[in-house]
N, C-alpha and C positions, 0 to 999 in steps of 0.2 A: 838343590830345590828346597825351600822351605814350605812347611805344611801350617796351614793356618788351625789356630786352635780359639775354641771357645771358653771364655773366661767360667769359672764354677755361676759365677751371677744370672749369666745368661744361660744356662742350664737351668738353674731353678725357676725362671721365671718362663721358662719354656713349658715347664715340667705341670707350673700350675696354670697354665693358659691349657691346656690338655683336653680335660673336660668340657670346657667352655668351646672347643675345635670342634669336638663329637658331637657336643649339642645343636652347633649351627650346621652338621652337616647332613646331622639327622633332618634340622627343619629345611633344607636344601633337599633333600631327597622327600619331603612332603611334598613339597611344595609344587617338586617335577613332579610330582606321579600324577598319572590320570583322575580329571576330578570329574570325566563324563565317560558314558560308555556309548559302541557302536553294534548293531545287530544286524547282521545281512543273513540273506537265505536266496530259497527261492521257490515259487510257489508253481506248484503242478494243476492244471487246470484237466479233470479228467470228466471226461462223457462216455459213457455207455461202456465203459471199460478201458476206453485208451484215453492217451493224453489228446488235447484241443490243440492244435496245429495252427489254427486263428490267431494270431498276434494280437487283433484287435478285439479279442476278448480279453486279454492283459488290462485293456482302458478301461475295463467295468470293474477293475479290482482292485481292492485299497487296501492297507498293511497299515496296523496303527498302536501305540503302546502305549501304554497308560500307567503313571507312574504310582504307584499306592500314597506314596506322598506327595501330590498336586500343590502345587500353587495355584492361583487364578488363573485361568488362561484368557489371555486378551482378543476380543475380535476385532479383525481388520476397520480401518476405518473408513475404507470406502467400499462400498457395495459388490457384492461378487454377479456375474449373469449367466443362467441359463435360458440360451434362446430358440423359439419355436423357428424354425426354419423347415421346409419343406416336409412339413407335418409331421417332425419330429422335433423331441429336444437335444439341444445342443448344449454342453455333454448331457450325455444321458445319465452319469452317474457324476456328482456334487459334493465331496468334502467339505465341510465347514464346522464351524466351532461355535460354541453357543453365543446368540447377540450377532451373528453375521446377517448383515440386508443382503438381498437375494432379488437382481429385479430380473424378470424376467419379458424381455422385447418381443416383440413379434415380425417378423420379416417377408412374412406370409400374406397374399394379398387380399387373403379372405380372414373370414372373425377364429379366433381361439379361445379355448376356456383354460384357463391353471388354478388346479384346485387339487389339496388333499383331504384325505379325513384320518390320517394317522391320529392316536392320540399323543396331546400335547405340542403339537404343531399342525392342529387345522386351519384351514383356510381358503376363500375361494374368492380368484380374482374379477369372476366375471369376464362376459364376453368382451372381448377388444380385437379390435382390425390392426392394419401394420402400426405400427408405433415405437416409442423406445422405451415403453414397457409400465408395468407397476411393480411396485415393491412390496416386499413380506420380508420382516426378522421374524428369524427362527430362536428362540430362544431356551426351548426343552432338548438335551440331548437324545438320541434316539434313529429311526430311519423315516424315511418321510417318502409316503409313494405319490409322484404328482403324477397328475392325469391330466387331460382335458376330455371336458363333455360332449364334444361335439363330435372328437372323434377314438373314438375308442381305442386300436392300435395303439396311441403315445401314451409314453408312460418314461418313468424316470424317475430315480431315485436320490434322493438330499440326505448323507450320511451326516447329521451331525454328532462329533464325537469332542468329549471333553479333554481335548489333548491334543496339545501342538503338536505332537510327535506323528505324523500319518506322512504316507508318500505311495504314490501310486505303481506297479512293476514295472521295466520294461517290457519289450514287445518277445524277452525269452523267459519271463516270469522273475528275472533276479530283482531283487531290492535290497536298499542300504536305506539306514535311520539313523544317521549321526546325532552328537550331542543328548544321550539322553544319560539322565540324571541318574545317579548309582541307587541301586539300592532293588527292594522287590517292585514287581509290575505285572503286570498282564498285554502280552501281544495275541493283537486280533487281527486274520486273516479272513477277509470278508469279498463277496462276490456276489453281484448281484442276482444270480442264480444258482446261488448254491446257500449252505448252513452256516455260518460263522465258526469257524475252528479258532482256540483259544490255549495260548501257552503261557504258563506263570513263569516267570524268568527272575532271578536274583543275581541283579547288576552291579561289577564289582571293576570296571572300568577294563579301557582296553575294546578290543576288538571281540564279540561272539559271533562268530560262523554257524547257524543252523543246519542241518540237514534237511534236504527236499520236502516240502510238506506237500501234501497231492489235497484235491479240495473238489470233490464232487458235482458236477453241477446236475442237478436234480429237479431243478425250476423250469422249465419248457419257454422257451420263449412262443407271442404269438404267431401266426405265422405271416400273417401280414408286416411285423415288426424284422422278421428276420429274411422275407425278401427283400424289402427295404434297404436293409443293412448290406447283402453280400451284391444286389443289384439296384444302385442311387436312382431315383426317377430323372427321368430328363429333366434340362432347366426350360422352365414354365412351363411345365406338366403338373397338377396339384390333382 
């Protein structure tokens, strides 16, 4: 059997390609690594001492992170809606991002009012009957409490926050927020009847796993609102 051997030539020229092998493979393991990070958790919705068994209290609750270093964030280009249907709105709670239009229809076969007074996103639509609705942009980040005047019980909330990053839990509280940008931020867990809890997090790509957050709710709903909610009125009962 003969063993093949390499000439001295091709050794040296091996020898000084070397460095130049380490360097490309250093930029090859750059270039794989994680250039974004993921953050799941999952959020405790507590009353009165125990957890809220409601699933569809999950729907009123929004998870969102906000990157210390922002870029602009773009709003959608065509209108988002919240609509009055059986003398409530639908949804009752509204993510959007500043510059998002917002029409709000009516479905109702009587007159409604859509109006808030938060500051930096007031506004009041006047009475209107069934229709597919009028429009308001929101332009001030912030929470935005809509009402109508006519009848007191509706109410709902328009979170606008400066950050593409938000995503609502499922019906067991878990949530995921892919793709977000390395580096420090602040994640907000927010509820429409509870306090806004607030975690600074320094994002270094890869997957972060949080531990259970629990999140009070302390806000009472009305009660009119919360029959409504666990008992729907009949269709063409208003």
């Amino acid at each position: 059997m003969q063993t093949a051997t390499l000439s001295p030539s091709i050794y040296q020229r091996c020898y000084r390609l070397l460095p130049v092998l380490v360097v490309a493979a250093a930029l090859v393991g750059q270039a794989g690594a994680a250039q974004n990070a993921t953050v799941s958790g999952r959020l405790i919705l507590v009353e009165d001492g125990s957890a809220v068994e409601d699933a569809a209290e999950f729907e009123h609750a929004v998870v969102y992170f906000r990157p210390d270093n922002l870029d602009a964030v773009q709003a959608p280009a065509e209108a988002l809606a919240m609509t009055t249907s059986r003398r409530q709105f639908q949804p009752r709670v509204l993510t959007i991002t500043p510059g998002t239009e917002v029409i709000f229809p009516n479905e109702d076969p009587i007159l409604h009012n859509v109006f808030s007074s938060s500051a930096g996103n007031r506004f009041d639509l006047g009475l209107y009957g069934r229709s597919d609705g009028k429009t308001h942009r929101f332009d001030q980040p912030g929470l935005v409490r809509v009402f109508c005047n006519v009848h007191p019980a509706m109410s709902a909330h328009i979170l606008v926050v400066d950050t593409p990053h938000f995503v609502t839990p499922n019906d067991e509280g878990h949530f995921v927020i892919h793709d977000l940008p390395l580096g420090p931020g602040r994640l907000t867990l927010w509820h429409e009847r509870a306090e806004a809890r607030h975690i600074d997090l320094d994002l270094h790509g890869g997957e972060l796993a949080l531990e259970a957050t629990e999140l009070p709710l302390t806000i009472r709903q009305l009660g009119q609102q919360r029959d409504r909610i666990r008992r729907p009125t009949r269709r063409g009962r208003y």
